[in-house]
Kinemage of the C-alpha trace (Angstrom):
@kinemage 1
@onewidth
@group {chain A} dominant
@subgroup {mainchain}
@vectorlist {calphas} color= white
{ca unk a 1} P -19.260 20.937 -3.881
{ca unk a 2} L -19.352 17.698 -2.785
{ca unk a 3} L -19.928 13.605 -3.782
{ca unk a 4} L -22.838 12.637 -1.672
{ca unk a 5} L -23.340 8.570 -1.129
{ca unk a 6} L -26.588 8.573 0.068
{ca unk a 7} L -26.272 4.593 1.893
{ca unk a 8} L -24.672 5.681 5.750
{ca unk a 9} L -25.934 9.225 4.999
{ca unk a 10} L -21.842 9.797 4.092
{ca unk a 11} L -21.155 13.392 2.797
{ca unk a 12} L -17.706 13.334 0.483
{ca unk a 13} L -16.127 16.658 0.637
{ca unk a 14} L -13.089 18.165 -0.598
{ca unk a 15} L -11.051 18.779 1.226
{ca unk a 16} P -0.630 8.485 -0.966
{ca unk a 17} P 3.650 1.354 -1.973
{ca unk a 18} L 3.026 0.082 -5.544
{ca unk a 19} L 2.592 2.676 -8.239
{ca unk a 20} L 2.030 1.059 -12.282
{ca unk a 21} L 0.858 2.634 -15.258
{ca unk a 22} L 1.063 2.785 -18.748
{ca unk a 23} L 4.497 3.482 -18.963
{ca unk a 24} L 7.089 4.670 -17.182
{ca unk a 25} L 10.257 7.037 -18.073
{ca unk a 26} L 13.267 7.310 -17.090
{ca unk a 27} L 13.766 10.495 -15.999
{ca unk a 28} L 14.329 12.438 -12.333
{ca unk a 29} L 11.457 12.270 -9.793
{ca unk a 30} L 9.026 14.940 -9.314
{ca unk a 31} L 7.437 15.474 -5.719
{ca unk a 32} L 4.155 14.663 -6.186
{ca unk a 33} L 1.411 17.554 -5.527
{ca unk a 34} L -1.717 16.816 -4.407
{ca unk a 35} L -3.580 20.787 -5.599
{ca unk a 36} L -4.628 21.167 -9.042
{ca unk a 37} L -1.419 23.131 -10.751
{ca unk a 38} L -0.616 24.137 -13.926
{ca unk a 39} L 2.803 22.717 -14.828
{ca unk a 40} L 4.786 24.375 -17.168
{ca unk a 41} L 8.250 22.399 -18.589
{ca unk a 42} L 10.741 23.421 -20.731
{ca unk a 43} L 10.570 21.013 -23.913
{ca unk a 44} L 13.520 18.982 -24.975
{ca unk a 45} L 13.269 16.340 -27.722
{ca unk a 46} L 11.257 13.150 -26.794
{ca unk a 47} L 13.203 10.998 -28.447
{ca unk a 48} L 15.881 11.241 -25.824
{ca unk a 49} L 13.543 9.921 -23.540
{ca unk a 50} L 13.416 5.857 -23.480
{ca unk a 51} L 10.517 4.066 -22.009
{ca unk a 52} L 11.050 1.058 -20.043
{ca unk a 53} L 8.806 -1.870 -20.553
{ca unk a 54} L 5.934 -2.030 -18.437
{ca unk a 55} L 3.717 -4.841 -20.090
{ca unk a 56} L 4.569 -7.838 -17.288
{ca unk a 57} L 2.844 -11.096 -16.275
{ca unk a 58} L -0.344 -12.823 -17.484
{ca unk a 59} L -3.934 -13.179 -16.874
{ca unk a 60} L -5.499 -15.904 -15.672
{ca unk a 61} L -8.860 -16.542 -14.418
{ca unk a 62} L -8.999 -16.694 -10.676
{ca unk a 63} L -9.488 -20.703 -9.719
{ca unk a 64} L -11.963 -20.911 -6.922
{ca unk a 65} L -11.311 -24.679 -6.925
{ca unk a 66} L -8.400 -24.278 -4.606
{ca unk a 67} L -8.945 -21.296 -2.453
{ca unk a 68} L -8.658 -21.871 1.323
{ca unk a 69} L -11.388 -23.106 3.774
{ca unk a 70} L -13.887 -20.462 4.587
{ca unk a 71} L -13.385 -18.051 1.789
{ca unk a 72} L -16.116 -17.207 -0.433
{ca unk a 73} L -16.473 -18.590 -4.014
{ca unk a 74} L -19.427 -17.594 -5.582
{ca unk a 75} L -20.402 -14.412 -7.238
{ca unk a 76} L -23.156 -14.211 -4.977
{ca unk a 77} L -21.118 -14.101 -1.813
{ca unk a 78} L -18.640 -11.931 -3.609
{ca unk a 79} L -20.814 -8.592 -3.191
{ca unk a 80} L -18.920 -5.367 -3.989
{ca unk a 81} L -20.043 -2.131 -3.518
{ca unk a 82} L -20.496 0.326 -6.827
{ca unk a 83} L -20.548 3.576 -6.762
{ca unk a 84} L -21.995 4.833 -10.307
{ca unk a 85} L -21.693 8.316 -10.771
{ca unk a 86} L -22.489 7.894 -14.592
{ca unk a 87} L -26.049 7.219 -14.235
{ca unk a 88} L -27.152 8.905 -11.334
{ca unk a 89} L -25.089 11.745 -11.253
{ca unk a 90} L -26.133 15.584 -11.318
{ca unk a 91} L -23.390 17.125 -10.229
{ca unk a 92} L -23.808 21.280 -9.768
{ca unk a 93} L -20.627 21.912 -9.510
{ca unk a 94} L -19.655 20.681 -13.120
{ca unk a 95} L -20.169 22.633 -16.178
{ca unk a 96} L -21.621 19.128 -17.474
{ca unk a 97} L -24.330 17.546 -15.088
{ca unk a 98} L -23.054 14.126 -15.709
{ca unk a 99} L -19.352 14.899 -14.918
{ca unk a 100} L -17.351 14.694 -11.691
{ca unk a 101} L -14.534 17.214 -10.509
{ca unk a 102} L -11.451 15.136 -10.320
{ca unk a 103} L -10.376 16.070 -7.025
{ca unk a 104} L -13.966 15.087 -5.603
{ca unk a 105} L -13.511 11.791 -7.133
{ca unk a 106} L -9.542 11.412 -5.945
{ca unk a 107} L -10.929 12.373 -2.587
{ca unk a 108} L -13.847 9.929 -2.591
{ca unk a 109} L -11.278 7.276 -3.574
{ca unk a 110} L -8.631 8.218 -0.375
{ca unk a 111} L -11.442 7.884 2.094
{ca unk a 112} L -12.888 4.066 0.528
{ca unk a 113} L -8.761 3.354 0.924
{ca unk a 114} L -8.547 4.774 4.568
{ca unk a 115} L -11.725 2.596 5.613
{ca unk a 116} L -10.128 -0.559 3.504
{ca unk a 117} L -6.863 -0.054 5.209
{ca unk a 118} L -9.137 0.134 8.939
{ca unk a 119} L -10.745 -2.631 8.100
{ca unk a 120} L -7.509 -4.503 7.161
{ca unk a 121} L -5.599 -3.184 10.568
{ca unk a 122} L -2.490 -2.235 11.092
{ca unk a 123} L -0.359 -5.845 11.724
{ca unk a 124} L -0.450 -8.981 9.537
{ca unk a 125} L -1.502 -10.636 12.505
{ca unk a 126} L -4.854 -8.666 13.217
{ca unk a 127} L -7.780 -10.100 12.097
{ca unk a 128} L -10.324 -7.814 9.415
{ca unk a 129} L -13.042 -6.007 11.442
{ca unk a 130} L -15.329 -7.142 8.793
{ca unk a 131} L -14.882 -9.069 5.331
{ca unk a 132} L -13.488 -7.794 2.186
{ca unk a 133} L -17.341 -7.982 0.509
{ca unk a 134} L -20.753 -6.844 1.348
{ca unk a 135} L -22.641 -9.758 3.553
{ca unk a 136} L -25.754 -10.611 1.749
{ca unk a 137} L -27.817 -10.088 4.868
{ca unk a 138} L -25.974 -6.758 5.191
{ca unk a 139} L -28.748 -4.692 7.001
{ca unk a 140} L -29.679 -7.497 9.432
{ca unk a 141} L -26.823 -8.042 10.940
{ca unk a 142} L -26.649 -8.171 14.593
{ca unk a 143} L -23.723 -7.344 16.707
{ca unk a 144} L -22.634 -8.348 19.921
{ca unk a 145} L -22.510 -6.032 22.848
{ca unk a 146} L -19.871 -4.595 23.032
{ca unk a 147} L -18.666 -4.411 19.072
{ca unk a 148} L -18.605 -1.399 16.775
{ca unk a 149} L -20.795 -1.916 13.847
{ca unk a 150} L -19.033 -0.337 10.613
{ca unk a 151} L -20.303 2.561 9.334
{ca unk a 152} L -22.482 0.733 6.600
{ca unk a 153} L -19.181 -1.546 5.537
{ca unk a 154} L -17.769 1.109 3.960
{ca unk a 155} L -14.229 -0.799 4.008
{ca unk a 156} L -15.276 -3.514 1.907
{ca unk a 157} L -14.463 -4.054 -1.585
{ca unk a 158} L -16.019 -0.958 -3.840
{ca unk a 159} L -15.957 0.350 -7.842
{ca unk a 160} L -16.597 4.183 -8.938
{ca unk a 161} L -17.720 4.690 -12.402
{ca unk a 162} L -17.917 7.942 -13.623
{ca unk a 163} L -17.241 11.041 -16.627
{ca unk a 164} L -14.668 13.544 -15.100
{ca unk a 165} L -14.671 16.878 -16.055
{ca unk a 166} L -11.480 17.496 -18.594
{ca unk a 167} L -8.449 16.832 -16.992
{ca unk a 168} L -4.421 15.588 -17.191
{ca unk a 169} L -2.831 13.930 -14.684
{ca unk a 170} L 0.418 12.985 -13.959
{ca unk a 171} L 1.739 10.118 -12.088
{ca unk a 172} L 4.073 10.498 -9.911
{ca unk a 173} L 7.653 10.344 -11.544
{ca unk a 174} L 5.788 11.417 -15.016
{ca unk a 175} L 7.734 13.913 -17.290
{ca unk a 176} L 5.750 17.080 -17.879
{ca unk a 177} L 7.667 17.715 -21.143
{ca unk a 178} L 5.080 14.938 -22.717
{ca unk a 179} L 2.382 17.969 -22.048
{ca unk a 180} L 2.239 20.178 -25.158
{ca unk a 181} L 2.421 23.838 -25.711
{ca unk a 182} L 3.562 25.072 -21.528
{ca unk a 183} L 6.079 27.745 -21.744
{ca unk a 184} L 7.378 28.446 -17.935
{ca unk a 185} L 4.738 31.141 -17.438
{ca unk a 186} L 1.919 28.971 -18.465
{ca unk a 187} L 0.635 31.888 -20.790
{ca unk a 188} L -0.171 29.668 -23.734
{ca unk a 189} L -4.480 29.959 -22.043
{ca unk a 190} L -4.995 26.278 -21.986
{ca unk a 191} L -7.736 25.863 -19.530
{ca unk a 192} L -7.388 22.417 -18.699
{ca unk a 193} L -5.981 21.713 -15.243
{ca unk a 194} L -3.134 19.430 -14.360
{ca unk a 195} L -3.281 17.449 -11.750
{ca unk a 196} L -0.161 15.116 -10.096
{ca unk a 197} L -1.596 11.984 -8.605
{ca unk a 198} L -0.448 8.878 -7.073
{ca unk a 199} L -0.584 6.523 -9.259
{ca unk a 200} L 2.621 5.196 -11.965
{ca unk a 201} L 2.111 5.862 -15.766
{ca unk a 202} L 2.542 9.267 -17.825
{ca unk a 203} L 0.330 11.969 -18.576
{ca unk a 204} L -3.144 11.089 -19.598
{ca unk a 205} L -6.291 12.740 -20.282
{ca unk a 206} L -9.678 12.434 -18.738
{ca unk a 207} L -12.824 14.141 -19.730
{ca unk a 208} L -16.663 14.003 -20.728
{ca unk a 209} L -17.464 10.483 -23.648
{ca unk a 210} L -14.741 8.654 -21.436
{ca unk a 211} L -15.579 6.102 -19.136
{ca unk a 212} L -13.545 5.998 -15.799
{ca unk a 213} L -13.247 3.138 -13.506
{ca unk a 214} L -11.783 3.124 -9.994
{ca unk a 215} L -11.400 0.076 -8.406
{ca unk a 216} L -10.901 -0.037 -4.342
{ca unk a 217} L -9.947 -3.756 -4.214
{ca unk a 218} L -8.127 -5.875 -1.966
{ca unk a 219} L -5.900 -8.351 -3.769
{ca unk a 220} L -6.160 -10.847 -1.297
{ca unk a 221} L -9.702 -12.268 -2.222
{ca unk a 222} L -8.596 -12.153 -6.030
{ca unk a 223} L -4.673 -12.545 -6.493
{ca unk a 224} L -1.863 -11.075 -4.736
{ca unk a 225} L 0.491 -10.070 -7.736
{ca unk a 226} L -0.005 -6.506 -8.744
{ca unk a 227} L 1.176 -7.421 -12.598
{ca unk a 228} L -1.895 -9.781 -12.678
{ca unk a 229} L -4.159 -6.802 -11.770
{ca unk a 230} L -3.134 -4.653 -14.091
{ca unk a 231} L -3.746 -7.721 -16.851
{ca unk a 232} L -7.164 -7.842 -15.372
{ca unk a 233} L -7.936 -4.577 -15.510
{ca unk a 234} L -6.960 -5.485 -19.600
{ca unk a 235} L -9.024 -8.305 -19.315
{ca unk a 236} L -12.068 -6.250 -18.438
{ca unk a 237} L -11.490 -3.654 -20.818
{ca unk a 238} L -10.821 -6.309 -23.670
{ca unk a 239} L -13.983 -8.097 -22.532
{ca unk a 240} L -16.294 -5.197 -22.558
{ca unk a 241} L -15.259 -4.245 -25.817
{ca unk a 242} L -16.094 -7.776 -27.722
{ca unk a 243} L -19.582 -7.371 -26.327
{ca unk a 244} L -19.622 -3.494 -27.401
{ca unk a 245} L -19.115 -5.153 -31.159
{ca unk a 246} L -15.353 -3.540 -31.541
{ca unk a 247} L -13.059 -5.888 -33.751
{ca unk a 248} L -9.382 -6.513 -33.543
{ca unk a 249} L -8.616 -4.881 -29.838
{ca unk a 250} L -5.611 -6.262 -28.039
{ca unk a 251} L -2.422 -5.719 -26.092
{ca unk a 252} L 0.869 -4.764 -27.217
{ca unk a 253} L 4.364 -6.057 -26.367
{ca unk a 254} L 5.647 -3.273 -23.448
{ca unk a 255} L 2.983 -1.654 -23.184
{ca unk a 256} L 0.556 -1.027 -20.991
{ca unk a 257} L -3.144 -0.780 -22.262
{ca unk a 258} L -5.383 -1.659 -24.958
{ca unk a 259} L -5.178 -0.657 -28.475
{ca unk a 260} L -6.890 -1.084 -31.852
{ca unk a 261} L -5.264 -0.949 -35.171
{ca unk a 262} L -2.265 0.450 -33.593
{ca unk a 263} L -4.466 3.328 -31.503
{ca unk a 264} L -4.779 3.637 -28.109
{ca unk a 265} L -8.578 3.272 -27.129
{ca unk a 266} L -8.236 2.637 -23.279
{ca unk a 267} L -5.782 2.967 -20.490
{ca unk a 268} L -4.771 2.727 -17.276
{ca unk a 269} L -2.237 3.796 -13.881
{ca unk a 270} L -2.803 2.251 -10.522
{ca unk a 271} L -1.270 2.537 -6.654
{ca unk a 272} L -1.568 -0.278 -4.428
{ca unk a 273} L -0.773 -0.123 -0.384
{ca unk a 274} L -0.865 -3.252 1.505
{ca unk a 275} L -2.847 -4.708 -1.416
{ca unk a 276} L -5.626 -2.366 -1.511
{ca unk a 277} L -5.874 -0.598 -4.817
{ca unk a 278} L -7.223 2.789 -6.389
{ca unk a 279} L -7.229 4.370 -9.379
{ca unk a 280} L -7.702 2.233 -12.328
{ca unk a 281} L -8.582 2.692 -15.815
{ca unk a 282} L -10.439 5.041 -18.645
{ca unk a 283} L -11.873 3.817 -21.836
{ca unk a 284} L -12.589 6.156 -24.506
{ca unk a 285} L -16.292 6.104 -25.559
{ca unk a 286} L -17.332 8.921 -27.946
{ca unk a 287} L -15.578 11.384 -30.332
{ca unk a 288} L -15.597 13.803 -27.298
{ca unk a 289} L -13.309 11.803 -25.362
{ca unk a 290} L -10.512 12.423 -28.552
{ca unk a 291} L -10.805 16.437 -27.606
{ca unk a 292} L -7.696 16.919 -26.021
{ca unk a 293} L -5.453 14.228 -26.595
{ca unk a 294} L -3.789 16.784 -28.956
{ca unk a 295} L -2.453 18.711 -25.873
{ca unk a 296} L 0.016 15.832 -24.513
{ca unk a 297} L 1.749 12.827 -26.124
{ca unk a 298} L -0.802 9.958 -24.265
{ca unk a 299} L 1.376 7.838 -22.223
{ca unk a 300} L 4.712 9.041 -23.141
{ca unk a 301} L 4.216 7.063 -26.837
{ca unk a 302} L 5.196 9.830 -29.171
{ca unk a 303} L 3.581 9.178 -32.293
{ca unk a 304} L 0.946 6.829 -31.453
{ca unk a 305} L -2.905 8.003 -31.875
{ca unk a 306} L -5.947 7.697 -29.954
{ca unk a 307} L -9.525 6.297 -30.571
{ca unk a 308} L -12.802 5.646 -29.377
{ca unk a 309} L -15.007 2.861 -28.972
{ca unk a 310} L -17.386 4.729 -31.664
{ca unk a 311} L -14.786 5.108 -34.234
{ca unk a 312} L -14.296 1.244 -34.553
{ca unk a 313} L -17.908 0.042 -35.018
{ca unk a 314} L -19.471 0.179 -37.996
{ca unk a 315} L -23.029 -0.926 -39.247
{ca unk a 316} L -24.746 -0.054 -35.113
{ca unk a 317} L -25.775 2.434 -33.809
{ca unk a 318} L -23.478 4.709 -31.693
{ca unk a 319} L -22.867 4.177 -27.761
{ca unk a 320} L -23.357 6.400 -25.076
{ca unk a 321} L -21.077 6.344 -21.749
{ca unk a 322} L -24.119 5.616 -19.794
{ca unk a 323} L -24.688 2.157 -22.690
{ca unk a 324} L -21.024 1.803 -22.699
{ca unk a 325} L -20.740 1.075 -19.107
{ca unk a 326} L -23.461 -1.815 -18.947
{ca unk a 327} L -20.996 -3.419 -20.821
{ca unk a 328} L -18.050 -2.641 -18.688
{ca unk a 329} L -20.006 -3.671 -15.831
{ca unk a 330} L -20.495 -7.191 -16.810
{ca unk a 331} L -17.320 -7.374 -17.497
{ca unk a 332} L -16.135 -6.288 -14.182
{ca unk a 333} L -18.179 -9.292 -12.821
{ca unk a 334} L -16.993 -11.767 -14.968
{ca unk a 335} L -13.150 -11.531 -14.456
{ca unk a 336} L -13.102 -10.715 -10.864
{ca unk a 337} L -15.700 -13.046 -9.938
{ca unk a 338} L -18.056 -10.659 -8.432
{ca unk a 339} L -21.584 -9.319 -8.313
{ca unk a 340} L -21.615 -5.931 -8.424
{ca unk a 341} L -24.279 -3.776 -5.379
{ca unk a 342} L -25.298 -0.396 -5.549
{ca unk a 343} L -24.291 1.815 -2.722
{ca unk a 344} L -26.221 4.981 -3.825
């Protein structure tokens, strides 16, 4: 089955630099698989395992009162495509109309990389094809003879939003031991797949009530410094829960994410190559984001719990993903200084 993007009349079918998560152990890399695998691991006691820190540098709002001649500094001008797969998604090839097969979404991601990383070229020296961000006047514009018009900018700046179908993935030097419950001939029926990614951090779980976001960015219209990103990508989350009405959410010394009364209610793994990023971050919405949490220890954390944004209100009504990610949205806007355009 495929993701179709109906602007460019693209088909996505089914058919790897800076790596950060939520934590990361110390333990012996593990090639990194790009198939959907089960993984089965023998299981020796976590708490031999140490985590090293992974909670570096600080937000800060990006200052367009000193960015260089020519570069654009409005939100306006800052156009970036979205694709949003929670709202207008019916997907046939999910059990859940509203989800998204993770490899279809891994594989959407690759290809917005591939046409960032054309648009960038190939030596510091050679100049973008095109800017990082939509042109307003996008559908009027007029090449020269001669030039290659991109196919519908699909190398500037873009955001996926989406549910995935249930899921764990693995980053790429994550310790399989932090999934419950494998025995080496995976006969324990868990249905769940397990798929090794790109991206740093431990084992995590994605599924239907969660919200997903995947930016394709390239730092060098926001900030170059990876460990500001990630605190961004905080930021946003942080952000979009105030307006959501949940109380008390925050970071925590070391660790990556964002937590609420000592649970874990969003987080998130990136990669970056040549500044260009994917993957991103997941915020637990409703109870059925909490399914299957019980199957791994989240992040490596042994002991720590989970939540949801629905568990921490009280007194308002209940959100759904599709609610949720108005919220998450704005948010998106605010801190990276962007308006956000639909590319479906």
């Amino acid at each position: 089955m495929a993701l179709f993007v109906s602007h460019s009349s693209i088909e996505w079918r089914r058919s790897a630099t800076s790596r950060h998560g939520c934590n990361t152990v110390i333990c012996p890399r593990i090639s990194s698989s790009h198939d959907t695998k089960i993984i089965s691991a023998q299981h020796p006691h976590h708490t031999s395992l140490h985590l090293a820190p992974q909670q570096l540098g600080t937000f800060e709002p990006i200052n367009f009162d000193h960015v260089e001649e020519g570069r654009l500094t409005t939100r306006d001008q800052r156009r970036v495509w979205l694709y949003d797969f929670v709202t207008t998604t019916q997907q046939q090839s999910s059990p859940d109309p509203r989800t998204i097969p993770y490899h279809e979404a891994w594989d959407l991601q690759k290809r917005l990389v591939d046409h960032q990383l054309s648009r960038i070229g190939k030596r510091p020296t050679d100049p973008p094809l095109y800017g990082q961000f939509v042109p307003t006047d996008f559908d009027d514009i007029n090449y020269v003879d001669g030039d290659v018009r991109p196919p519908s900018l699909l190398g500037c700046d873009s955001i996926i939003m989406l549910q995935h179908d249930p899921v764990y993935t693995l980053g790429t030097a994550s310790d399989p031991s932090f999934i419950r419950g494998y025995d080496e001939n995976d006969v324990n029926g868990n249905d769940i797949p397990i798929v090794r990614i790109e991206r740093g951090g431990e084992v995590t779980y994605h599924g239907p009530g969660q919200l997903t976001v995947y930016p394709i960015l390239d730092l060098r219209g926001y900030k170059q410094d990876i460990h500001w990103y990630m605190r961004a990508l905080e930021e946003v989350i942080l952000l979009a829960l105030e307006k959501a009405g949940v109380k008390g959410a925050t970071r925590e010394d070391n660790v990556t994410g964002v937590w609420v009364s000592n649970n874990k209610i969003a987080a998130l793994g990136i990669k970056a190559r040549r500044w260009v990023t994917m993957h991103g971050l997941a915020i637990n919405v409703d109870l059925r984001s909490l399914q299957n949490f019980e199957g791994i220890v989240p992040c490596g954390l042994e002991g720590r719990a989970v939540t949801c944004v629905n568990k921490e209100i009280d007194g308002v009504p209940h959100f759904t993903v599709e609610e949720f990610a108005v919220h998450v949205k704005e948010a998106l806007e605010e801190i990276f200084g962007v308006s956000l355009i639909s590319a479906q």
